[in-house]
Every structure is written in C-alpha cells, then in structure tokens.
C-alpha positions, 0 to 999 in steps of 0.5 A: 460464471459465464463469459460475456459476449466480446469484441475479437480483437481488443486493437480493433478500430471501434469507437470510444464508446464501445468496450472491448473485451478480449475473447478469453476474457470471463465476465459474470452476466451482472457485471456493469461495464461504462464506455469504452472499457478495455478488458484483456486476455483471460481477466477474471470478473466477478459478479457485482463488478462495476467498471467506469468510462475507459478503464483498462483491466490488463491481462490475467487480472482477478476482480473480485465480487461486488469492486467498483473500478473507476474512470480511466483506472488502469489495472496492469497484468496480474492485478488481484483486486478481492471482494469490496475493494473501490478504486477511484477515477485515474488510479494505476495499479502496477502489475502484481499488486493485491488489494484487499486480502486478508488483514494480519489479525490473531488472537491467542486462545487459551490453549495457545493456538492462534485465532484467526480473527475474521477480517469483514472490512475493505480497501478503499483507492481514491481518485488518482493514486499510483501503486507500485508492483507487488504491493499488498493492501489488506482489507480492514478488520473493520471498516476501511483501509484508505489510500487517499487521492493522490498518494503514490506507494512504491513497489514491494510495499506492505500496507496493513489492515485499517490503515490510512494512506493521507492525500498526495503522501509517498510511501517508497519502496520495500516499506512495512506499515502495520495495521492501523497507523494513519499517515497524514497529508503530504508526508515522504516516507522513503524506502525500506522504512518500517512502522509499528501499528497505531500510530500516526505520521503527521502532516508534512512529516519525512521519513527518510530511508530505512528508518525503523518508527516506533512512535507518533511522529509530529507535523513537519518533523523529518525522522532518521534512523532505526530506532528513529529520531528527529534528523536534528537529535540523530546528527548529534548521536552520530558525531557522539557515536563516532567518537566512542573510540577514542572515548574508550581510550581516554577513559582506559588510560584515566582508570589505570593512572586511578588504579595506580595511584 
C-alpha cells in the first residue's frame, strides 16, 4: 500500500473543494476520493474505498477494502469499517464503533467441534443513521445486515448478522439483538433489551428497557419485562406478584384449619 499525496495541515485555509488528508494518513492508489473530503492523522484506507463530497474520517480509522462512504459521513476516532461495508449520505459513526465483522455462525460437526460458518454477506448503513460508540455490526452470512435511513442505535450495541434495523427505529444502549430479527419502522427499543434471532419487532412497536423478547411483537404493541409481555397483561402479573405474600399466608392458614377438622 502506499500513501497518497497530502495536504500537511488538515486546518489549512483550502477551499471546499480540495480534500485534506493529513500526512500520516495511509491511502492505497484506487482509492476515489470526492470534494472535500477530510482524512485525519494515521487513517488506514484500503484499495477500492470510494468516499463522497465532504466526508470526514477522524483519526486511527480503518476502511476496509472495496467501502463506499457517502456525502457528508462522519467517521469519528477509531472507526473499523470491514470490507464491503456502504454507508449513506449524513451518516455518523461515533468512536469505537465496528461494522461488518464476523457474524456469530456455527455449525456442530459430527465430532462435536463447532464449525465456523463463513460469513460472505455485508453491512449496508443508509442515509442519515447515527450509531453510538462501540457498536458492532455483523456482516450477513448471506446478503445484507441493514440499518435503514434515519435509525439512531445507542452505544454498546450488538447488532446481529442478517438483521434489519427499519427506517427512523431507536435501539438504546447496551441492547443485544441476535441474528436475523427484522425490526420495523418507527419502533423505540429502550436500553439494555435483549432479542432472540428470527424474529420480528412490528411497526410502531415499544420496547421498554431491559425487556428480554422471545417472540414476534405486533404493530403498535408496547412490551414489558424479561420474559416480556404487553405493558397491559405485565400490570396485572405485577399487582398479582405482589400480593403472593399474603396469598401464601391465607392459603397456609386454610390447609391447617383443613388438617385440623
């Protein structure tokens, strides 16, 4: 790989027009860079990378073969994006964040070792998506993982291989989603939540916090608690739960007035 030539300084007063790449900055020769793009101090770009008009790449970043940046895409400090990955136009990637590695596949030979199964999919970021530090985003097995336009996911989240993130959806922080749930439009997932594979989230839908969801969720429905239930069902099992007291001590007293008569 060799490095491209650069601007020395990247606050130099240039135009819009002309990209500055900051010294230390390791560019292979195919790389396709549009208007004013910004590169920072020891970003790593591989061959095949195209970036769009006015994208930043922030410090220590890594871009892997054959990515394709969009307009005005932000990649803060220590961004890994791996090989195939497309990120839309206005998209920011907070620091620490990895896309497109390794989806969690195995399969269990005969001999009992566990197989890795090859992961040949990527990541697609569409237009306008925020992602929170230190996300991961697995690439699909096959095909796509898709984080559509306007999606914001928190920090600290675990985006499985195959799945789909619907347009202007939230994911909050620390959440776990497993491979191939598709999430739809406009659904609030809060913190801390965590989803088994292959199953879908509908339109719409909440998910409050630490709820643990093992099934298909319903457009519009709001979710509660581990394992979760609709928020309407899960205030009766609380009122019920906390009355299991006093239940137990009623039931206590009638089997000993039973014994004794």
């Amino acid at each position: 790989m060799k490095q491209m030539a650069a601007t020395s300084e990247l606050a130099s007063s240039h135009s819009e027009a002309v990209c500055q790449i900051h010294p230390n900055a390791v560019l292979d020769p195919s790389v396709q860079l549009a208007e004013g793009v910004r590169i920072h101090a020891n970003a790593v770009i591989e061959k095949g990378v195209r970036v769009g008009r006015g994208a930043v790449i922030h410090a220590g970043c890594y871009v892997g073969e054959d990515c394709v940046i969009g307009e005005g895409a932000i990649l803060y400090q220590f961004v890994t994006l791996r090989e195939k990955t497309r990120v839309g136009d206005r998209v920011v990637i907070e620091s620490g964040v990895v896309i497109g590695s390794d989806g969690f596949g195995y399969a269990k030979e005969e001999s009992g070792v566990n197989y890795k199964v090859p992961q040949v999919g990527y990541v697609v970021i569409r237009d306008g998506v925020h992602i929170g530090p230190n996300t991961t985003i697995d690439r699909a097995t096959l095909g796509i993982t898709e984080i559509e336009a306007g999606a914001e996911i928190g920090a600290l989240v675990q985006v499985g291989h195959n799945v789909v993130v619907g347009p202007n959806s939230r994911v909050g922080d620390g959440t776990g989603i497993c491979g191939s749930c598709k999430i739809g439009s406009n659904v609030a997932i809060g913190q801390s939540v965590g989803m088994v594979g292959h199953i879908r989230i509908g339109d719409g839908a909440r998910v409050k916090d630490g709820a643990g969801i093992s099934k298909d969720v319903h457009d519009g429905t709001v979710m509660v608690g581990s394992p979760a239930m609709e928020q309407d069902r899960y205030a009766v099992f609380q009122q019920y739960i906390d009355e299991l007291a006093d239940f137990s001590m009623r039931l206590g007293a009638i089997e000993k007035q039973l014994d004794g008569s």
